[in-house]
Steps between C-alpha positions, in 0.01 A plus 500: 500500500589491864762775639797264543474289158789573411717337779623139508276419765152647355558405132786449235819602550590894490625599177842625590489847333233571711493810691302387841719324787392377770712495825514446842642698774621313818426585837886577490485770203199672673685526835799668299276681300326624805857601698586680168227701516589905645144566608251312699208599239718273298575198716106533587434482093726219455364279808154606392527402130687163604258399780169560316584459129380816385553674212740815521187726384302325769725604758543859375139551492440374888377708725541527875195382510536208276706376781404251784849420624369356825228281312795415251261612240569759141165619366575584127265737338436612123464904518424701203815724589822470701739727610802254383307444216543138598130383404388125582345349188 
């Protein structure tokens, strides 16, 4: 069964006790989202997570060298062990 079956658009309509959601964030919520933020470890996290669609254990488990800011490019990488304990499966 594919990922998103359960959504209008992929298949039959969502059974409404259902515990998934899907929602969108507008450019607007991730600007506010970003000027709430203390830290700019934080704002970075937020920009990074909107901008490249990864997963929130993705990001933890990036290292500075996963990073190719200049190329625009995020390398993710499975590792046996992470300090965040934020492994990519």
């Amino acid at each position: 069964m594919p990922m998103l079956a359960h959504t209008p658009r992929h298949g039959p309509a969502p059974d409404p006790d259902s515990l998934i959601r899907i929602a969108t964030v507008t450019a607007g919520e991730i600007r506010r989202l970003v000027d709430a933020c203390i830290s700019r470890g934080d704002q970075f996290l937020i920009v990074l997570l909107s901008e490249t669609g990864l997963r929130i254990r993705e990001a933890l488990g990036l290292r500075h060298e996963s990073l190719r800011l200049r190329a625009r490019e995020v390398r993710v990488v499975p590792r046996e062990s992470d300090v965040n304990a934020a492994r990519v499966q």
